[in-house]
PADO-945537 format. One record per atom (N, C-alpha, C, CB): x, y, z. Coordinates in steps of 0.02 Angstrom, whole numbers, plus 32768, in hexadecimal, padded with zeros to 4 digits. Glycine has a CB too. Layout:
N
XYZ
...
This chain:
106
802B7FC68000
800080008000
802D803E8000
7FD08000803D
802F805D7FC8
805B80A77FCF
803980E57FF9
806880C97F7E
803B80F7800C
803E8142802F
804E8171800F
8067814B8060
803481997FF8
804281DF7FCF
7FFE821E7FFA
802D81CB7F5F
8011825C7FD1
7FE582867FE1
7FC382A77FA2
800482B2800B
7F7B82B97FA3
7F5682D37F67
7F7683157F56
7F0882DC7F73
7F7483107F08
7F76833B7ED9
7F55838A7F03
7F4983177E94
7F6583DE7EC0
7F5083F17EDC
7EF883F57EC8
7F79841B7EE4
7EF583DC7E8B
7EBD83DC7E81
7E8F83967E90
7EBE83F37E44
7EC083557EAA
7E8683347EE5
7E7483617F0A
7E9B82FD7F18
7E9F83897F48
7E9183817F77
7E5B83C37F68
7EC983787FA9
7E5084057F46
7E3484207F26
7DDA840B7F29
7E5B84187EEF
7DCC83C27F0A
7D8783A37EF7
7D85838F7F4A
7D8283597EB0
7DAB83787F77
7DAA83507FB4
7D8083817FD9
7DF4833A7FD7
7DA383C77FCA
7D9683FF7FFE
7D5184107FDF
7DD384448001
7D38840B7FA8
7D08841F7F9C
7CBD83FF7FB0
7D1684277F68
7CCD83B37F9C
7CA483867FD3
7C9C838F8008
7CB183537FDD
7CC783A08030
7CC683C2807C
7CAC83F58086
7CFE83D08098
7CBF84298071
7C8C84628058
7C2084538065
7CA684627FF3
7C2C843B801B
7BE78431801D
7BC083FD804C
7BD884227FE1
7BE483D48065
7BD283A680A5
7BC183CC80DD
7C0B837A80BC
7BFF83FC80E6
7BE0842F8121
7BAC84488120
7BFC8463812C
7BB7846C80E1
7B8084AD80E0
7B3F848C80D6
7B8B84EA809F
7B35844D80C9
7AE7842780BB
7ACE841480F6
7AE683E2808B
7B0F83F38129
7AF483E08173
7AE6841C8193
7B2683B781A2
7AF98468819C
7AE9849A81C1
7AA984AD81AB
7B1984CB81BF
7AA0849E8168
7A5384B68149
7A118488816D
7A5284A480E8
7A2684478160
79FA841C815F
79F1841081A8
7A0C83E48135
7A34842D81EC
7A1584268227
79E9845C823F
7A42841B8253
79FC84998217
79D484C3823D
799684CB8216
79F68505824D
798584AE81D6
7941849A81C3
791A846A81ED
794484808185
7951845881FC
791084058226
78F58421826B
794B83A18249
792684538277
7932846E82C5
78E1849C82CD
798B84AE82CC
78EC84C78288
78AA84F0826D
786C84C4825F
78BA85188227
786F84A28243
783684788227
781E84558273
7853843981E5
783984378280
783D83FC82CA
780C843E8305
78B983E382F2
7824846A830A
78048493833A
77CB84BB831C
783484BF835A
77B784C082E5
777284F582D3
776284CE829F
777C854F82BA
7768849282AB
7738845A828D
76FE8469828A
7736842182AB
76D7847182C5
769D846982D8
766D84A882B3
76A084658326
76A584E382BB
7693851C82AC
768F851B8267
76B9854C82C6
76CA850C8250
76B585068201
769184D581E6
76E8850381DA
768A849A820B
7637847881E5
7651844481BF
760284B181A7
76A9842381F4
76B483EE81C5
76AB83B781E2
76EF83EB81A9
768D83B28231
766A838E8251
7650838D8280
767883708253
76298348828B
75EB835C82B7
75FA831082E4
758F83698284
75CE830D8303
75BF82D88329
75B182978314
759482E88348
7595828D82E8
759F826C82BC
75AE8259826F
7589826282C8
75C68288825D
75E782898209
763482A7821C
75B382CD81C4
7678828681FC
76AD829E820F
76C282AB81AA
76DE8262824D
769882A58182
76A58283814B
76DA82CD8126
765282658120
76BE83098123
76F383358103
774483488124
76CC837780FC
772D833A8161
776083388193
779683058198
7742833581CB
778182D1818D
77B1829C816C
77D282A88128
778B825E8162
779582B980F7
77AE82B280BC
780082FE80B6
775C82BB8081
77F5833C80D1
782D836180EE
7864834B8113
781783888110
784C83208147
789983048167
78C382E08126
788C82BE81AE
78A282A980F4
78C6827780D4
78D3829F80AD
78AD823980BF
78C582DC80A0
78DE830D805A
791783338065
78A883468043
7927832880A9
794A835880D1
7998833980EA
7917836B8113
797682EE8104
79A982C08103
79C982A880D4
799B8296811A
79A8828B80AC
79CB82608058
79F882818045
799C825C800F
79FA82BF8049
7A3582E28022
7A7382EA804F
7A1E832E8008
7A7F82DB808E
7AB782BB80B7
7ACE827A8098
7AA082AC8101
7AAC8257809A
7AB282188080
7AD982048032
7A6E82048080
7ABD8221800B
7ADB82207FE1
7B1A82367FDC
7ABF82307FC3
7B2182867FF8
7B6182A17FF5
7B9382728008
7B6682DB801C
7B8E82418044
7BB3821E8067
7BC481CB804B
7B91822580A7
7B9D81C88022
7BA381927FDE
7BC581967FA9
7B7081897FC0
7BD881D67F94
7BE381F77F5C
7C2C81F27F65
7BC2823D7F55
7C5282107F9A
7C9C822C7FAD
7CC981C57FA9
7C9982658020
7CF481E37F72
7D2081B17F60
7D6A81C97F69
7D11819B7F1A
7D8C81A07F86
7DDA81B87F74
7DE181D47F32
7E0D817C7F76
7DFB820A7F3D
7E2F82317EEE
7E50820D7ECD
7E6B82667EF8
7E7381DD7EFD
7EC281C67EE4
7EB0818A7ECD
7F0381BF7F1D
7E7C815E7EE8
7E79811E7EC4
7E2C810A7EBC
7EA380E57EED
7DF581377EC8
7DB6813B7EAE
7D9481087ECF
7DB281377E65
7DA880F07F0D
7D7980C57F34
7D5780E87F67
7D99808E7F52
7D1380C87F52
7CD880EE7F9B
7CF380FD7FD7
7C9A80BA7FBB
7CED81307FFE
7D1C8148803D
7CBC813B805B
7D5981B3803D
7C8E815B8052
7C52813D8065
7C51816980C1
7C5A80D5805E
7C3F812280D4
7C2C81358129
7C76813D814A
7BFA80EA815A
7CAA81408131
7CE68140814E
7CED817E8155
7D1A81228130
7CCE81BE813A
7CC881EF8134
7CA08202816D
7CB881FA80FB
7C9D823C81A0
7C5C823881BA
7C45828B819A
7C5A8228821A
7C5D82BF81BC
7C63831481A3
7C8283268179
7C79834181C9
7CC483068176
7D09831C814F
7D1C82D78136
7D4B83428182
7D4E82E98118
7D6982AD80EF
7D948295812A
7D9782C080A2
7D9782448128
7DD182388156
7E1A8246815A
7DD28205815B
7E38822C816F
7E8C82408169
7EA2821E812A
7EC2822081AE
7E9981F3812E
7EC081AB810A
7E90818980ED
7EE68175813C
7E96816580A2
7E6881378081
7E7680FA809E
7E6E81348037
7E5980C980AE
7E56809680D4
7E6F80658095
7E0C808B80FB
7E65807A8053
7E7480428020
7EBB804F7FF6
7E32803F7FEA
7ECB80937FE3
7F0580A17FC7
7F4C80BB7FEF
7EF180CD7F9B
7F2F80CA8026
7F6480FA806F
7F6D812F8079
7FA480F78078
7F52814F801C
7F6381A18015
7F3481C5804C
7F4E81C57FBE
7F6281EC805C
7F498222809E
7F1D82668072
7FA2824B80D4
7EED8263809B
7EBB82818078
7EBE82DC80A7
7E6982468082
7ED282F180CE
7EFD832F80FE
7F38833F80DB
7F198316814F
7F33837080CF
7F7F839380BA
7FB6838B80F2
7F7883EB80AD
7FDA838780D5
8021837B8106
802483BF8139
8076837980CF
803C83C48169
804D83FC8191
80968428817A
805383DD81DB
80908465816B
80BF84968163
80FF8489818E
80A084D58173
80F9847C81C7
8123846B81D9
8169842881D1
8106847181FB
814C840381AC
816383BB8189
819583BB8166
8139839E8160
């Protein structure tokens, strides 16, 4: 297994996945956060019907999901997947390439 470090334009697409991973989980918590509390008020459920209210959470969620399906190593194009949780991990578990820029100091 070699060990190397990404390109600058891997690490470039890496950061950008990260990027939009963030910025979708900050959206999508403080939508749920909104939705979840003036539910009632806005009329997406009741006591007994949860049905638009659901159908918003899974519209809200899925697109985590995917993002986190999507993110493959740069260097050798295998699913990184749930190994991922916010950010990309350190290290590909399948090729070794370190997915963190080296430290300036190095």
């Amino acid at each position: 297994m070699a060990t190397g470090y990404l390109t600058s334009e891997q690490d470039a697409k890496l950061r950008r996945w990260e990027r939009w991973n963030r910025n979708y989980f900050i959206f999508a918590f403080v939508a749920l956060v909104i939705i979840l509390v003036f539910s009632s008020q806005l009329g997406l459920s009741s006591g007994e019907s949860w049905g638009p209210l659901g159908f918003l959470l899974v519209a809200l969620v899925t697109p985590i999901i995917i993002l986190q399906l999507r993110l493959a190593c740069p260097a050798c194009g295998v699913k990184i997947g749930w190994q991922a949780k916010l950010m990309a991990p350190d290290q590909c578990k399948s090729c070794g390439t370190f997915l963190r820029a080296k430290s300036p100091s190095s």
